[in-house]
C-alpha positions in Angstrom: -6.1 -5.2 -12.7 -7.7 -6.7 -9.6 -7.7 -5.3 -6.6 -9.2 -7.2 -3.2 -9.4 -5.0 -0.2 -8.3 -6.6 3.0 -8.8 -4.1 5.5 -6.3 -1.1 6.7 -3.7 -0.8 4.3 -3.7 -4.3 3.1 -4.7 -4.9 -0.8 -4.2 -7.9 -3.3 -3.3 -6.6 -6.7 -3.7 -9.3 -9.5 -1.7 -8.4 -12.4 -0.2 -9.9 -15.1 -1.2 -13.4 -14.3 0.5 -12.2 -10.7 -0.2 -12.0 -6.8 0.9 -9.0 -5.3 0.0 -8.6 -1.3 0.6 -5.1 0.1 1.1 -4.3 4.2 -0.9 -7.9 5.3 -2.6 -6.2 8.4 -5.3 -8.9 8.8 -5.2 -11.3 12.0 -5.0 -8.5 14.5 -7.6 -6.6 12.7 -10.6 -7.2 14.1 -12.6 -5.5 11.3 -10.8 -8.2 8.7 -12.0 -11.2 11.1 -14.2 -12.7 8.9 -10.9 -12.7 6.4 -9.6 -16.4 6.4 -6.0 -16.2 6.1 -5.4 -19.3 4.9 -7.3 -18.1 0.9 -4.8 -15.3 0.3 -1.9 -16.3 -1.7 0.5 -14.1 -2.9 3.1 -14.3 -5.2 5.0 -11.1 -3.9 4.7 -9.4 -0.3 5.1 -6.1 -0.8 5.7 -4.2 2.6 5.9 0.0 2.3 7.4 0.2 6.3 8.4 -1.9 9.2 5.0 -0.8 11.6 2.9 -3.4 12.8 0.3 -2.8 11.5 1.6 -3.4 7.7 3.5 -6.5 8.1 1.6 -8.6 11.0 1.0 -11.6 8.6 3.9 -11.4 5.8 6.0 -13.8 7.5 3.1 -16.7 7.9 1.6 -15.8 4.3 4.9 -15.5 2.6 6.4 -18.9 3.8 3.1 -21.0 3.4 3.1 -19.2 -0.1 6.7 -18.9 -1.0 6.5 -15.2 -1.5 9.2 -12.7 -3.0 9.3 -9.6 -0.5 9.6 -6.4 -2.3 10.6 -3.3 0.8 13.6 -1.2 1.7 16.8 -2.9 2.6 16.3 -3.2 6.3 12.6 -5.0 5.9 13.7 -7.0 2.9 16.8 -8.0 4.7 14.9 -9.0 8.3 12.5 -11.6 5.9 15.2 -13.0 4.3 17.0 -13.8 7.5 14.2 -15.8 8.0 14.1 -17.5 4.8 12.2 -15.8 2.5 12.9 -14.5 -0.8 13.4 -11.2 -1.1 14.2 -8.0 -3.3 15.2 -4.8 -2.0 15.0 -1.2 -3.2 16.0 1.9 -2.0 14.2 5.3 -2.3 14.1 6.0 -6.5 15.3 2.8 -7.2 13.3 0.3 -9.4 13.7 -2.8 -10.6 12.1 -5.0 -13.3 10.0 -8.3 -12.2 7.8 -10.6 -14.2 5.1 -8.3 -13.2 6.4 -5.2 -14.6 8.2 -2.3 -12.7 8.1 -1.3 -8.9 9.6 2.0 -7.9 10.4 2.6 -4.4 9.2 6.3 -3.8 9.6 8.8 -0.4 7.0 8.8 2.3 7.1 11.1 5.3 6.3 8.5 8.5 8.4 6.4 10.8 9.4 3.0 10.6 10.6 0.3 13.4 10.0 -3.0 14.2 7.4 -3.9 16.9 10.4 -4.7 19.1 11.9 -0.9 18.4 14.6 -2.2 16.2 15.4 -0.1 12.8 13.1 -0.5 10.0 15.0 1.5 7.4 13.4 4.4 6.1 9.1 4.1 5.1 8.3 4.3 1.3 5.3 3.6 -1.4 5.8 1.7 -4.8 4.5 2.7 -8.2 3.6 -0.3 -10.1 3.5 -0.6 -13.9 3.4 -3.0 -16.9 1.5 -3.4 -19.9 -2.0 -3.2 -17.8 -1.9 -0.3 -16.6 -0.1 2.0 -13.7 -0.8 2.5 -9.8 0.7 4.1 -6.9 0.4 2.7 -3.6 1.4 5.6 -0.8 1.8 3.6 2.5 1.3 5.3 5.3 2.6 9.4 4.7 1.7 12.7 5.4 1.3 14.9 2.2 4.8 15.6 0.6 6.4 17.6 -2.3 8.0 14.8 -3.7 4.6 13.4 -4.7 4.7 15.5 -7.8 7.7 14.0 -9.0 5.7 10.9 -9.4 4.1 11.6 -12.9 7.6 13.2 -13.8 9.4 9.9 -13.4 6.7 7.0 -13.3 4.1 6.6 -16.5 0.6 8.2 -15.4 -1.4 6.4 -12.7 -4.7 5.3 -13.6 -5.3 4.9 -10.0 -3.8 5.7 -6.3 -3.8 3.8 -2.9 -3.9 7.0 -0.6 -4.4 7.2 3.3 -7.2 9.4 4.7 -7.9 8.5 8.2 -5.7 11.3 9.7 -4.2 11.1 13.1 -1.1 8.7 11.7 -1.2 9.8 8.0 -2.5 12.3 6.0 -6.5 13.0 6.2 -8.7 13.1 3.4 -8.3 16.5 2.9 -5.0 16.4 2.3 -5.2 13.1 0.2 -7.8 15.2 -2.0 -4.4 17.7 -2.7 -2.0 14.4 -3.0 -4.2 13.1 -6.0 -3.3 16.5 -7.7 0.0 16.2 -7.0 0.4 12.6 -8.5 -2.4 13.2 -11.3 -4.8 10.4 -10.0 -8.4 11.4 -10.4 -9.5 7.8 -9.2 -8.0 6.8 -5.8 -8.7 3.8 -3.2 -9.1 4.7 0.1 -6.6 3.2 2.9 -5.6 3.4 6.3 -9.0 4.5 7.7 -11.4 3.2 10.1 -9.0 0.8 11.8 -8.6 2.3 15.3 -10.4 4.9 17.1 -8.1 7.6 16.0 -8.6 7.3 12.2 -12.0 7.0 12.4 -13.8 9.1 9.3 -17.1 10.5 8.1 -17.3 8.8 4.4 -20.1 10.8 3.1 -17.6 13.6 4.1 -14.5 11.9 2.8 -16.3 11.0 -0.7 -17.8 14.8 -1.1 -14.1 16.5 -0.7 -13.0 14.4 -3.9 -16.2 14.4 -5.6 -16.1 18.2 -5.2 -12.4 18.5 -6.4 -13.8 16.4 -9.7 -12.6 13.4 -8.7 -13.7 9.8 -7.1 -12.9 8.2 -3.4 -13.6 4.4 -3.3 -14.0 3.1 -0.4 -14.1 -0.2 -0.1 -15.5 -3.2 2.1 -13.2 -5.8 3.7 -12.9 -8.3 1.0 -14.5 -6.5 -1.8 -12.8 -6.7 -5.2 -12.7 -3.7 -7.8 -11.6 -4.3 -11.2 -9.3 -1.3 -13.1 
């Protein structure tokens, strides 16, 4: 699999021959300005919560693409009003696509709409097929129900995680989250964005490396291959 970090909690996933976009967060980030828009394509939007800062761009990129929306009822629904494709789940639900399985798992956050409207209730997805298996958390504060994830889902080779704090959980907390779903290699997310989840990396890195596993952090438009 590979994965193309776009800033915040935005990542491309290429899998399977597939696009998959998660939480396009990249106009209003001023950190992803040098990000032209216009190169992504995606062959599946995959939105974890109705905040802002996770869906800014999936109506643009998912109509000039033609995009499939993947999200809880309520966000699903809102993109298809506006005549896009789209596929809901529910929390524990999955569903089979031509890019192998996406579960719908609990996260502990909020979700509305920028104009306060409902946004249904915030999740993450676990992703498998015959490549391999990843777990993207969307924005949540550390949770039981994590460890239900290698109960029910075939074990992660990787995991998307939040450590900036403030909003989500910190890195200190994602370090325990990695136990919980059994990922000793996870991508860093959701840091660095705004003032408030602002980290130290050295500091970030060292809390996994000393729990014996490895934080990647990486740079706005850097690709990773796992």
């Amino acid at each position: 699999m590979k994965i193309t970090y776009y800033g915040h909690a935005c990542l491309l996933v290429e899998t399977m021959g597939k696009r998959l976009l998660f939480d396009p967060f990249i106009t209003p980030n001023e950190l992803a300005a040098k990000v032209d828009l216009d190169s992504i394509q995606a062959d599946y939007i995959l939105l974890t919560h109705a905040h802002s800062d996770h869906l800014a761009d999936a109506e643009s990129i998912g109509q000039r693409c033609g995009s499939t929306i993947i999200s809880n009822y309520e966000v699903a629904a809102h993109y298809g009003s506006k005549g896009l494709a789209y596929h809901p789940l529910n929390h524990g639900g999955k569903a089979k696509f031509d890019f192998g399985t996406a579960k719908y798992v609990n996260a502990v956050h909020s979700s509305s709409f920028p104009d306060g409207s409902y946004g249904g209730n915030p999740g993450g997805f676990v992703i498998w097929n015959e490549e391999g298996t990843f777990y993207h958390a969307g924005d949540t504060a550390l949770t039981m129900d994590m460890q239900l994830i290698p109960m029910t889902c075939p074990a992660l080779d990787f995991a998307i995680l939040p450590i900036g704090d403030n909003f989500t959980m910190g890195y200190e907390d994602a370090v325990i989250a990695a136990d919980f779903v059994k990922a000793r290699k996870v991508i860093g997310m959701h840091y660095d964005t705004f003032g408030y989840i602002k980290i130290d990396h050295a500091a970030a890195k060292k809390a996994f490396a000393d729990s014996g596993k490895e934080l990647i952090l990486l740079s706005i438009g850097e690709s990773i291959v796992l």
